[in-house]
Residue frames as a rotation matrix with the C-alpha (Angstrom) as fourth column:
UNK 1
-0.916 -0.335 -0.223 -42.00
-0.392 0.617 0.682 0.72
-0.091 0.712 -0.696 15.84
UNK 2
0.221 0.947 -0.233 -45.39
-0.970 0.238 0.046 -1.07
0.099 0.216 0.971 14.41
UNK 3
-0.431 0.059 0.901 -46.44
-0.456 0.847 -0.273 -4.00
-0.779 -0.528 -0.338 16.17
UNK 4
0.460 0.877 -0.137 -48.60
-0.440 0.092 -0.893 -4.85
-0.771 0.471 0.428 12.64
UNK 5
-0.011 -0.238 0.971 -48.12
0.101 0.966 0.238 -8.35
-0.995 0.100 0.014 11.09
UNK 6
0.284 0.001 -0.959 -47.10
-0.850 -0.463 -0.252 -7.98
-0.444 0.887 -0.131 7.33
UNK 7
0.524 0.155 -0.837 -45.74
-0.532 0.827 -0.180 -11.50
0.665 0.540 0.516 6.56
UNK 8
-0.317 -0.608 0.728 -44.99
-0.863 0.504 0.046 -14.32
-0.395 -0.613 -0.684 9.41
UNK 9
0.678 0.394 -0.620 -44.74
-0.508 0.861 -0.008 -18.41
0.531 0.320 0.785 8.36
UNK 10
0.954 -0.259 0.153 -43.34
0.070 0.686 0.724 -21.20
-0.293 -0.680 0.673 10.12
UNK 11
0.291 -0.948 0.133 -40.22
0.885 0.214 -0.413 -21.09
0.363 0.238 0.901 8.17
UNK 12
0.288 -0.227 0.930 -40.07
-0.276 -0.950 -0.146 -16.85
0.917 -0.215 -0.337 9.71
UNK 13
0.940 0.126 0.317 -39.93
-0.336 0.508 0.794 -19.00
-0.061 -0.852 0.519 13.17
UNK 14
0.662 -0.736 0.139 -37.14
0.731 0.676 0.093 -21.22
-0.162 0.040 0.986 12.24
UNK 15
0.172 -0.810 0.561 -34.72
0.302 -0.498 -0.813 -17.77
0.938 0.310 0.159 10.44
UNK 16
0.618 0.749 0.240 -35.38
-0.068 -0.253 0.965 -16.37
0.783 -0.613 -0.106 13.75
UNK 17
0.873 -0.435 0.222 -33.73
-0.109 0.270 0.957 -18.66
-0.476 -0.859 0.189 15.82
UNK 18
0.431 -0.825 0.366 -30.75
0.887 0.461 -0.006 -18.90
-0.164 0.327 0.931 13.77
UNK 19
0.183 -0.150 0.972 -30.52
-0.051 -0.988 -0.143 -14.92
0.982 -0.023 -0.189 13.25
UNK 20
0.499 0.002 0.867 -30.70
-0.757 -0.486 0.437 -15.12
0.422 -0.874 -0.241 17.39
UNK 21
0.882 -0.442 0.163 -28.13
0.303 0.797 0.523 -17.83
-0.361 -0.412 0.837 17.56
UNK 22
0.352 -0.583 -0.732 -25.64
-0.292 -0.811 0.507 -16.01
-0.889 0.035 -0.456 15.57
UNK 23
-0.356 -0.644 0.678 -25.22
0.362 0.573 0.735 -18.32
-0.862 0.507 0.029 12.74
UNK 24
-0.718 -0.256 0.647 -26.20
0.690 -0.141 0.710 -15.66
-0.091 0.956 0.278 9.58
UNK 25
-0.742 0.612 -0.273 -28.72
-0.564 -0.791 -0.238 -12.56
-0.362 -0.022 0.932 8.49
UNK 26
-0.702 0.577 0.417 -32.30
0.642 0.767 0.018 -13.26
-0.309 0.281 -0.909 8.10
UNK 27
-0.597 0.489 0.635 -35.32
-0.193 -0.857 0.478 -10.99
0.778 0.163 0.606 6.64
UNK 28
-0.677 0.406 -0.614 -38.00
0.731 0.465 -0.499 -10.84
0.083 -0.787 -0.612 9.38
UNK 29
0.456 0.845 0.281 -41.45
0.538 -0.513 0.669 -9.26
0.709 -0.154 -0.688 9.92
UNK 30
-0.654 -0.458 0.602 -40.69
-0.420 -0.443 -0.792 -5.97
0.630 -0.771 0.097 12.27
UNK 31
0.116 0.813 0.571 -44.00
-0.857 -0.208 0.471 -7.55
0.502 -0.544 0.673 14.34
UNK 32
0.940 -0.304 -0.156 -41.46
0.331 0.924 0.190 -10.78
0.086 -0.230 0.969 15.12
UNK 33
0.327 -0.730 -0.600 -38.88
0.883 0.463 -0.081 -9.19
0.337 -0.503 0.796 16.25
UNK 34
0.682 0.159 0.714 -39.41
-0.107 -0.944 0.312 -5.59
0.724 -0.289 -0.627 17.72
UNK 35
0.992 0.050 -0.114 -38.72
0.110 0.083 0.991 -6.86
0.059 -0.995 0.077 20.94
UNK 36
0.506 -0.859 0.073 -34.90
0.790 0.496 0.361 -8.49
-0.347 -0.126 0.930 20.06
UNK 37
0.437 0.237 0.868 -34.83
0.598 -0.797 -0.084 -5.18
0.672 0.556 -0.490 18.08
UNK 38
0.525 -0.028 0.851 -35.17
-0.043 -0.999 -0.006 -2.79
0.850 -0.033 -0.525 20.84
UNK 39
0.938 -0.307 0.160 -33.43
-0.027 0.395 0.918 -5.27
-0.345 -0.866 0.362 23.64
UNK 40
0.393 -0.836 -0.384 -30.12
-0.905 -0.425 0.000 -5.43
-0.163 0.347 -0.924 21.10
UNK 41
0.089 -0.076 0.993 -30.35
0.130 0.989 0.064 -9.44
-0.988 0.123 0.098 20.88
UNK 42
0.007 -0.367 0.930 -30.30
0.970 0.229 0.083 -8.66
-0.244 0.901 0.358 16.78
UNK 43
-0.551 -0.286 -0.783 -29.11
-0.251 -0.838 0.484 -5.09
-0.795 0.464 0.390 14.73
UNK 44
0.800 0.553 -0.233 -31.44
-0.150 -0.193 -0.970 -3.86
-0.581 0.810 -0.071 11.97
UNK 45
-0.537 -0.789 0.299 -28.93
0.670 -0.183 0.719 -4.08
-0.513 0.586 0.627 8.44
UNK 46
0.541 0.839 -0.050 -31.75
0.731 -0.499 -0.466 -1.84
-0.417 0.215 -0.883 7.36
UNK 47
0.851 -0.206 -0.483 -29.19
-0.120 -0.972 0.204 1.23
-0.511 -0.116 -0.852 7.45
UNK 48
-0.291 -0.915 -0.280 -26.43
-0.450 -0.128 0.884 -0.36
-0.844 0.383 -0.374 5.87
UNK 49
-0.690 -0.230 0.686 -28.19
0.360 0.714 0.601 -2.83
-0.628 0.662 -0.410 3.05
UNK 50
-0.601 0.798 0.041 -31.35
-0.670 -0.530 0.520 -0.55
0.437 0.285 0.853 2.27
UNK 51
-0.393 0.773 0.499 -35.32
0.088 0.571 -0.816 -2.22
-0.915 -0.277 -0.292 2.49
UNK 52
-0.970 0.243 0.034 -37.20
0.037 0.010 0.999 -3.06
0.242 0.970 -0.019 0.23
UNK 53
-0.364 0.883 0.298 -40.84
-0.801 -0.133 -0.583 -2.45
-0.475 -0.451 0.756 0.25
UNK 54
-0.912 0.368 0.182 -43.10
0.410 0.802 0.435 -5.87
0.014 0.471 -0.882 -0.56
UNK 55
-0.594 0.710 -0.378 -46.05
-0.766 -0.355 0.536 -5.98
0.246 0.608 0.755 -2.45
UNK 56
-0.642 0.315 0.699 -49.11
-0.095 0.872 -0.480 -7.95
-0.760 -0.375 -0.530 -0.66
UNK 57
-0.275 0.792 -0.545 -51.32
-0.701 0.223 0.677 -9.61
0.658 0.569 0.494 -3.33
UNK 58
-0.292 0.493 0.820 -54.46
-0.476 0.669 -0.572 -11.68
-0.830 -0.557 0.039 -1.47
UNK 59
-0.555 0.565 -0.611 -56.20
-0.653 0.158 0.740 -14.55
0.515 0.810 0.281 -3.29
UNK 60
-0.769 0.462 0.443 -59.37
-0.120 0.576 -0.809 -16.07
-0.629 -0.674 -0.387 -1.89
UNK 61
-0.832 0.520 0.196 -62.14
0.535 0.657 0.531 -17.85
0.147 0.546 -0.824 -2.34
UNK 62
-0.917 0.285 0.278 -65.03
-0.355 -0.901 -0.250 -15.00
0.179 -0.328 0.928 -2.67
UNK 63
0.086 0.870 -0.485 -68.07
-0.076 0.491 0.868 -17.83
0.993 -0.037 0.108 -2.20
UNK 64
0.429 0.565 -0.705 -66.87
0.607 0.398 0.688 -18.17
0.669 -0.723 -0.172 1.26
UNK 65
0.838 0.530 0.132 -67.90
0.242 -0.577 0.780 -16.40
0.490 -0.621 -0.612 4.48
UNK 66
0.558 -0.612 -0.560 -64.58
0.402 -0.391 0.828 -16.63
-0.726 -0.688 0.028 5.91
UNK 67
-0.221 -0.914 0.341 -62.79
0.926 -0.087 0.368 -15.26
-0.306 0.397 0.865 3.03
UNK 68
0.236 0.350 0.906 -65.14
0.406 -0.883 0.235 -12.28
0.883 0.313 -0.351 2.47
UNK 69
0.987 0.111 -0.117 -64.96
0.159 -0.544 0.824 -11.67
0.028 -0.832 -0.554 6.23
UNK 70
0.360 -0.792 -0.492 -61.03
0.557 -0.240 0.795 -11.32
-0.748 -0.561 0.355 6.03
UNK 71
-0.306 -0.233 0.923 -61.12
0.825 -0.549 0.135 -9.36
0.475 0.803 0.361 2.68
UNK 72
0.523 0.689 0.502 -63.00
0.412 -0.720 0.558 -7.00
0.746 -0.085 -0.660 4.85
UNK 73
0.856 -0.336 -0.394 -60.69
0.423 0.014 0.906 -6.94
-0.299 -0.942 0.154 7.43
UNK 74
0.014 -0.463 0.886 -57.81
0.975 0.201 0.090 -6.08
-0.220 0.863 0.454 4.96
UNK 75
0.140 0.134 0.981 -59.46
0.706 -0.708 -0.004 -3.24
0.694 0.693 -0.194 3.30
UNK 76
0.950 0.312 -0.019 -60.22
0.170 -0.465 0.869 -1.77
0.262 -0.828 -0.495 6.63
UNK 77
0.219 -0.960 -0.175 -56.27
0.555 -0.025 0.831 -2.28
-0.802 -0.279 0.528 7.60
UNK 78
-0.273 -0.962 -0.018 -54.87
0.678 -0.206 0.706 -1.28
-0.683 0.180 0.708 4.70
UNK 79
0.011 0.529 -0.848 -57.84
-0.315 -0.803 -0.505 1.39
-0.949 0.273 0.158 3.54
UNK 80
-0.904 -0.040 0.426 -57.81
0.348 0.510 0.787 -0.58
-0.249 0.859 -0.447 0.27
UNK 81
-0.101 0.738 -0.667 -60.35
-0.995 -0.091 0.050 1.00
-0.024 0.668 0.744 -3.06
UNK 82
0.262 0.171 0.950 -61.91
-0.273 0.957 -0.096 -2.51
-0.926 -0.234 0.297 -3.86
UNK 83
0.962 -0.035 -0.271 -60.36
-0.273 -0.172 -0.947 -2.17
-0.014 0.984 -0.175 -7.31
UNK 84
-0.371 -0.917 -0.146 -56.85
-0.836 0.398 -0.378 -2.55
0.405 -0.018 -0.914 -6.18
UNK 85
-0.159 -0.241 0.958 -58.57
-0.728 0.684 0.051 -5.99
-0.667 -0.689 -0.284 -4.72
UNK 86
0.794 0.593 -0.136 -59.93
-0.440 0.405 -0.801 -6.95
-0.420 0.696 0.583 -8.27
UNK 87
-0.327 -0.908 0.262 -55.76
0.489 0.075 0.869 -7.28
-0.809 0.413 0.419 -9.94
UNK 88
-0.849 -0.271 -0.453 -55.56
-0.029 -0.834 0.551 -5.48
-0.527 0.481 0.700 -13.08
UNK 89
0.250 0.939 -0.236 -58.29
-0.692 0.002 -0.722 -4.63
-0.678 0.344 0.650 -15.62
């Protein structure tokens, strides 16, 4: 399974514990919850509901140093043309 963070927020925290309390299905990053995954603490519905694939759109400020330095980081990860970082023509 990939350990590689695709979308986690405080509110991915909170489904979490309520997915590992038993009280209802949640979506979840596989890179938050491999572990409960492969221990059997929660069941994929993966096989019975389908997946969907998400689309990541970035937007940043390109004047500053940290936002150029994680656009770069990005491309590198996801081998991104810098065209698909422009949005459409």
């Amino acid at each position: 399974m990939s350990r590689n963070s695709l979308c986690e927020t405080a509110l991915s925290s909170g489904i979490k514990e309520l997915v590992l309390k038993g009280l209802g299905l949640g979506w979840l990053p596989l890179s938050m919850c491999y572990r409960e995954l492969e221990s059997g603490d929660i069941l994929s519905t993966a096989h019975h509901l389908g997946h969907e694939d998400i689309e990541m759109v970035l937007y940043a400020n390109t004047e500053s140093k940290t936002a150029i330095a994680l656009i770069d980081h990005w491309q590198k990860v996801f081998a991104l043309r810098p065209a698909e970082l422009d949005g459409p023509p």
